[in-house]
N, C-alpha and C positions, 0 to 999 in steps of 0.2 A: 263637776269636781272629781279626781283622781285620789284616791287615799292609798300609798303606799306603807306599810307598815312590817317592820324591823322586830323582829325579837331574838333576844338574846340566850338560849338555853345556859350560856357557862361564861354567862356575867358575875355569878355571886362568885365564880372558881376564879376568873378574873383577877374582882376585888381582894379577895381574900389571899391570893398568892401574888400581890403586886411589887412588892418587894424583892422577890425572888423565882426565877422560873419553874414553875409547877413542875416538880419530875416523878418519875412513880406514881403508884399508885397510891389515890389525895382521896379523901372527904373532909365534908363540912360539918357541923355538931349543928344543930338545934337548938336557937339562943332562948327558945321559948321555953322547950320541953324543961321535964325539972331534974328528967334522967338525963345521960348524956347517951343521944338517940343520934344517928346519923340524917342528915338530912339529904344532902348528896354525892355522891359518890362520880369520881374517872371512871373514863372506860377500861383502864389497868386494874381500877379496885374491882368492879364489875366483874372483872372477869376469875376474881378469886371467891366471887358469890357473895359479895357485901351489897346489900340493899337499902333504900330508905325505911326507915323506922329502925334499924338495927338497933340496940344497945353498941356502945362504943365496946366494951367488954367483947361481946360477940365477934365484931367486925376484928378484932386484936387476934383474936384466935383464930380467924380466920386468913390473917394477912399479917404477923406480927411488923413487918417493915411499913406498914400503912403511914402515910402523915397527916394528919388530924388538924383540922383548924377549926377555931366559932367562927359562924358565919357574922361576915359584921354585914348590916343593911345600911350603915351612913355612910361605906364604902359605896358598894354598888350603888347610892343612890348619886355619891360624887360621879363613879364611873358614867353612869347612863348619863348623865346632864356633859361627860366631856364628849359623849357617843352624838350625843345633840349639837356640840359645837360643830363637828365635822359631818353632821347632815346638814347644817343647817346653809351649808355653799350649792345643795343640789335643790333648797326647798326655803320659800321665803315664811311658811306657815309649819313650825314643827310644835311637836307636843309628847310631852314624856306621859307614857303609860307605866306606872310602877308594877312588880320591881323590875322588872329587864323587858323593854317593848316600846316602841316609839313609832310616832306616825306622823307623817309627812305628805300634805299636799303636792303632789307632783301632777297634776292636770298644767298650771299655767308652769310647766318648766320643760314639759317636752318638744318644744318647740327648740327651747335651749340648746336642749342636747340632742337635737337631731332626733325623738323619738324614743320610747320605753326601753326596747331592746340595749342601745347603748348606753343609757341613761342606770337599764338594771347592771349591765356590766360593770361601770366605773363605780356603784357602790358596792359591789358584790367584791371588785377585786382589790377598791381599797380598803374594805374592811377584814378581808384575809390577808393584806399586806401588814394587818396590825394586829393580826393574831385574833379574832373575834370571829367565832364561828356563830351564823346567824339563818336563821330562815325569815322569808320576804313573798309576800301575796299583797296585790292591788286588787280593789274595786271601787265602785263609787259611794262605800258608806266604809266609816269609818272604823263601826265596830265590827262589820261586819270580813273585813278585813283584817282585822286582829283576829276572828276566829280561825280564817283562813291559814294564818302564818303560823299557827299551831296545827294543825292538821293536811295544809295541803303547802308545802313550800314550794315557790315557782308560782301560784296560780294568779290567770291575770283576767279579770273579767271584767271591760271595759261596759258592758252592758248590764242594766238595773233586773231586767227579767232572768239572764242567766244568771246573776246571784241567787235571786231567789230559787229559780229551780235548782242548782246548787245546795242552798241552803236546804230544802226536803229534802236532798236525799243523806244529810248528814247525821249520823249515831248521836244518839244525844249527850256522848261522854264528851262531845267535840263541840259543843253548841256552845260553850261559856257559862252556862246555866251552874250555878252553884253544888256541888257536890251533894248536898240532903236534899234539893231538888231534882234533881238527876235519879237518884235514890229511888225516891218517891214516885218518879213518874214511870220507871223501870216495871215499879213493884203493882203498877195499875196497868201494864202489857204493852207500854207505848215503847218504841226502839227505835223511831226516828223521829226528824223536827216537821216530817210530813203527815205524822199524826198529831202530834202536838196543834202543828195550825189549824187542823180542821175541825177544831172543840170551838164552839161558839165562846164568844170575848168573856161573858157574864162566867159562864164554866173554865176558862181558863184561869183567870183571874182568882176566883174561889179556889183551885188546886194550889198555883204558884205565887199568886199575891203580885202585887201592884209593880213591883219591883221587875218581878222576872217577866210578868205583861210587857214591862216597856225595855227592859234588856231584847227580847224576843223583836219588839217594833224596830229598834234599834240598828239592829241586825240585816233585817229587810226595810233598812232606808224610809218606813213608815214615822219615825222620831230623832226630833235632831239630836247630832250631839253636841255638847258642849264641852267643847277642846279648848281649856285654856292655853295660851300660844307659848313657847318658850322663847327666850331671848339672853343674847349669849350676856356675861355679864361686863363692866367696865375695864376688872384686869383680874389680876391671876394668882392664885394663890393655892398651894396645894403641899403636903406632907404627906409621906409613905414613912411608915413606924416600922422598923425590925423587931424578928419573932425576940433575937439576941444583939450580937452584935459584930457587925462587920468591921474586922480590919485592913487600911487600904484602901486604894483606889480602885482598884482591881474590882472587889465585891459588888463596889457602888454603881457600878454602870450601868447595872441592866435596870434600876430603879432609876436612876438619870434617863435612862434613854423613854422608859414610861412619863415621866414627867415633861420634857422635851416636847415629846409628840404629843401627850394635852394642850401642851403651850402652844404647837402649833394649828391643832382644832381650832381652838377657841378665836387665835389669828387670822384663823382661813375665815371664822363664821363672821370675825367683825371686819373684814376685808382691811386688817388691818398688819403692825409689825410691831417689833420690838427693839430696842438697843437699847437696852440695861436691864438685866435681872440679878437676883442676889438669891445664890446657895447657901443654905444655912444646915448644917451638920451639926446635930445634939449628941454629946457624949453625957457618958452616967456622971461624973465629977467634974470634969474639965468644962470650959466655959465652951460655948457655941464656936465653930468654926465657918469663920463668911465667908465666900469667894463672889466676889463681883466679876459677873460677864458682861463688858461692854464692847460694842461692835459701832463700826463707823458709821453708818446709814443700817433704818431700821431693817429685821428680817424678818423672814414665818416658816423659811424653807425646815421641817425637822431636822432633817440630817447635819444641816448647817449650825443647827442652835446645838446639837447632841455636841458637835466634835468641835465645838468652840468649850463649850463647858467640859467637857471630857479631857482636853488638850490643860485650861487653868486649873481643873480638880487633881489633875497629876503632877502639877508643878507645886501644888500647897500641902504641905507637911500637917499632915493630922497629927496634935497631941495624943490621942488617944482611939480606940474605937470606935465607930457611930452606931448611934443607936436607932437616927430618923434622920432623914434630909426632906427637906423644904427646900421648892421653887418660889421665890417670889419676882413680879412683875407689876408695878404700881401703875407705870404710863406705857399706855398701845397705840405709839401714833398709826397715822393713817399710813397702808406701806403702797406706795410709789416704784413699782419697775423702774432699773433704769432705761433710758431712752435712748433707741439706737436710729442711726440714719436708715432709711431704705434701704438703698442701694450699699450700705457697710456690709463689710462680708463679716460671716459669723464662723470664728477662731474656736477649731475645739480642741486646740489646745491654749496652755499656761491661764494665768491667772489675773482678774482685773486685779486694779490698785487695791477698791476696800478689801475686796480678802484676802490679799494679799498682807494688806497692813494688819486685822483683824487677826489671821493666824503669828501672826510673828507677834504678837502685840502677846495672845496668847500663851505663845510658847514659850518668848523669852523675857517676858512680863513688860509693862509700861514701859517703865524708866530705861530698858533698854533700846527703846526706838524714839529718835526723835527726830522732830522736823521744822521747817522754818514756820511764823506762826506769825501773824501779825498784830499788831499794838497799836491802841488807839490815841497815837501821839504824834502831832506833826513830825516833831523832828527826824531828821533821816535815820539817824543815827539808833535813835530808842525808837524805831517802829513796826521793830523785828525782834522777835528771840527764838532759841532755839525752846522746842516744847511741842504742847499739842493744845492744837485752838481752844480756844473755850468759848469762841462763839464766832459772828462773823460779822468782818470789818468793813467798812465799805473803803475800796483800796482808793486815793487820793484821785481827781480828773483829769490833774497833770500828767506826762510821762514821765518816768523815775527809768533811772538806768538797769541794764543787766547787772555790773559791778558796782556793788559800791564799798570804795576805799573805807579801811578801817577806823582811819582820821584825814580830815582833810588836808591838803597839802598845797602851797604857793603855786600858781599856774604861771610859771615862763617861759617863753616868755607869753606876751598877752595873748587871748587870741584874736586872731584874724577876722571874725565876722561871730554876732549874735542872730541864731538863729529862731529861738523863742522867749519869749518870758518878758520882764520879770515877773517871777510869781514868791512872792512876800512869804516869808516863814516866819512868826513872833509867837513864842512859847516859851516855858520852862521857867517864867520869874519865881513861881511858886514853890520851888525845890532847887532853887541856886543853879540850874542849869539854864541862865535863862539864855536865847537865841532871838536875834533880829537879824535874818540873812535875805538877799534879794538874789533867788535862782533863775540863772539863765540854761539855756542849751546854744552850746558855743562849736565852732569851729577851731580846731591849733593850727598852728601854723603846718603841722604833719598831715594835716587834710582830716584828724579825727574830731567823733561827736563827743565834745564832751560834756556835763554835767559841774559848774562850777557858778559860784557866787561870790558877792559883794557885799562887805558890810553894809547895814542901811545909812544912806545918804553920804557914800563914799563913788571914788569914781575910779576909784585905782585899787592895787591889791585883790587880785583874780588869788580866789580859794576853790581847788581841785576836789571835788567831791565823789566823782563818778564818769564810768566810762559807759555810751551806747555802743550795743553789737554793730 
């Protein structure tokens, strides 16, 4: 087994700024501390000499334009579980390491993808397509690999013994070893994990206790780990809260476009799509604001869900300010490419039908597009309306003409030759429209096909119903 492992330095900066794109120079507060202590700091703050542990006071004088957030952790713990959705198409065994770290079996997937090399490329550059800045080290243990991605980003060591030697020559602030441990074994002259290993087990154990024994074993693949597996979940649901509140559509986009591409994570991991979700927009007084995105066949592509919701978010009149939007997604069917011939040549330019219908559906709302729709009613006449399907009809065995007249009309004179049928149509008693007609496909005397019948048990009085092309 291959253990590739993700971590996230400026996931909590992520979570905390998701709402709005992080600009300037940003810290985080310390939801623990009782002062308000900084906990992390941009590299903009940084660079005005704001540090972790600061007082929030200090860092103000230091940087008066700074912007301040609590760190929230049930952010980032949503974040990393959507970070998992979209490992989870490179990797059938993933598992979250809180709070920002994730690992992923990629032994049985390089075959997939052609090999590590390509395999680390397409995570590496879709995760910078998504704004996530990350360091990533394989080897074949698990934890020992998460040590890795903190200290040596890039390293790939397919073999069990170059870990290990590896691992002795590593500083012990880099080992995972718990800070008063590290401490401790500093302050007894030890500087690396190549002296640590060489203390007999009984003596180690006595210094670092049973814990850091088997962290230590862990490391060098001498004890399993026990990764419980992640798995993406049935559907979808998410809320971003503002610090205040946005007016506009305008504002809301770039937290739209964050929610979107979770949607489509989460779509990619269940190899799945969507066509229907519901925006839900919270103002301070005014009641919730919905907008339904529906799309004709399901999708996952991001860009396509962003600008379908971005297209009806601008056409729906907010009462009021928002204060939070929500995505929600209850049904993920399964998504289906569509299917092209071989040999069909591939158009780069215009537009198929669904998105074609889907944007305009969009833009100019429902009731503005409509189309022919069928009805599950014999008669010719009610088995059409204009609208949009609600489901699907199984269209008649017989053939039905291209045209069919608005009401039917006397056929004279008769025609010259029946060339199919009769096929019997008896419906309608139940609503006063009742019909008993016996359809033929006939010849006119003009040499055309046409579509006309006879009352039942008549032999005369041809009624013109429709023309064939």
């Amino acid at each position: 087994m291959l253990w590739a492992c993700l971590r996230f330095p400026g996931l909590a900066f992520s979570a905390a700024f998701a709402a709005t794109p992080e600009a300037g120079p940003s810290a985080l507060l310390d939801h623990k501390a009782r002062q308000r202590l900084i906990a992390m700091a941009n590299d903009e703050a940084v660079g005005f000499g704001i540090r972790r542990g600061q007082s929030l006071a200090a860092a103000r004088a230091l940087c008066p334009a700074l912007e301040v957030k609590p760190r929230d952790t049930d952010a980032e713990a949503r974040l990393l579980g959507e970070l998992a959705a979209w490992c989870y198409q490179f990797s059938g065994h993933v598992s979250l390491v809180p709070p920002h770290a994730i690992l992923m079996e990629v032994g049985a997937s390089l075959r997939l993808f052609d090999g590590w090399p390509v395999l680390a490329e397409r995570l590496r550059q879709g995760l910078l397509e998504q704004g996530h800045a990350h360091t990533l080290a394989v080897t074949p243990f698990a934890a020992a690999s998460w040590v890795f991605a903190a200290s040596a980003d890039g390293m790939v060591l397919p073999e069990r013994e170059g870990v290990r030697r590896m691992l002795e020559a590593l500083p012990l602030k880099q080992s995972g070893l718990p800070t008063a441990t590290v401490s401790s074994l500093q302050a007894m002259g030890f500087r690396r994990l190549e002296d640590v290993f060489r203390l007999p087990r009984p003596e180690l154990t006595r210094r670092i206790g049973r814990e850091g024994v088997n962290w230590l074993d862990r490391i060098r693949g001498q004890a399993a780990d026990a990764l419980p597996a992640w798995h993406p979940p049935a559907n979808f649901q998410q809320k971003i809260e503002f610090d205040g509140e946005l007016d506009g559509s305008q504002p809301l986009l770039f937290p739209l476009r964050r929610l979107t591409r979770s949607l489509a994570n989460l779509l990619a991991a269940r190899d799945g799509g969507v066509q229907r979700f519901t925006l839900t927009l919270e103002h301070a007084r005014d009641e919730a604001t919905r907008v339904v995105v529906a799309m004709a066949t399901p999708q996952r592509d991001a860009e396509r869900l962003f600008e379908l919701a971005r297209t009806r978010l601008e056409r729906t009149s907010l009462p009021a300010p928002a204060r939070a939007i929500e995505l929600d997604a209850e049904e993920l069917p399964m998504f289906r490419p569509p299917v092209r011939d071989l040999f069909e040549p591939v158009r780069g330019d215009g537009l198929d039908w669904p998105t074609l219908d889907e944007r305009l559906r969009a833009r100019l709302g429902d009731a503005a597009l409509r189309q022919i729709a069928l009805v599950a009613d014999h008669r010719p006449e009610r088995a059409w309306r204009h609208g949009t399907p609600t489901g699907t009809i199984s269209p008649p065995r017989a053939r039905r003409p291209l045209w069919l007249l608005p009401r039917p009309l006397p056929l004279r004179p008769n025609p010259t030759a029946v060339l199919a049928g009769p096929e019997r149509i008896e419906s309608g008693w139940w609503d006063g429209g009742d019909t008993r007609r016996d359809y033929y496909i006939v010849r006119t005397v003009e040499g055309q096909q046409a579509w006309a019948y006879l009352p039942v048990g008549t032999l005369d009085g041809w009624m013109l119903h429709g023309w064939f092309a």
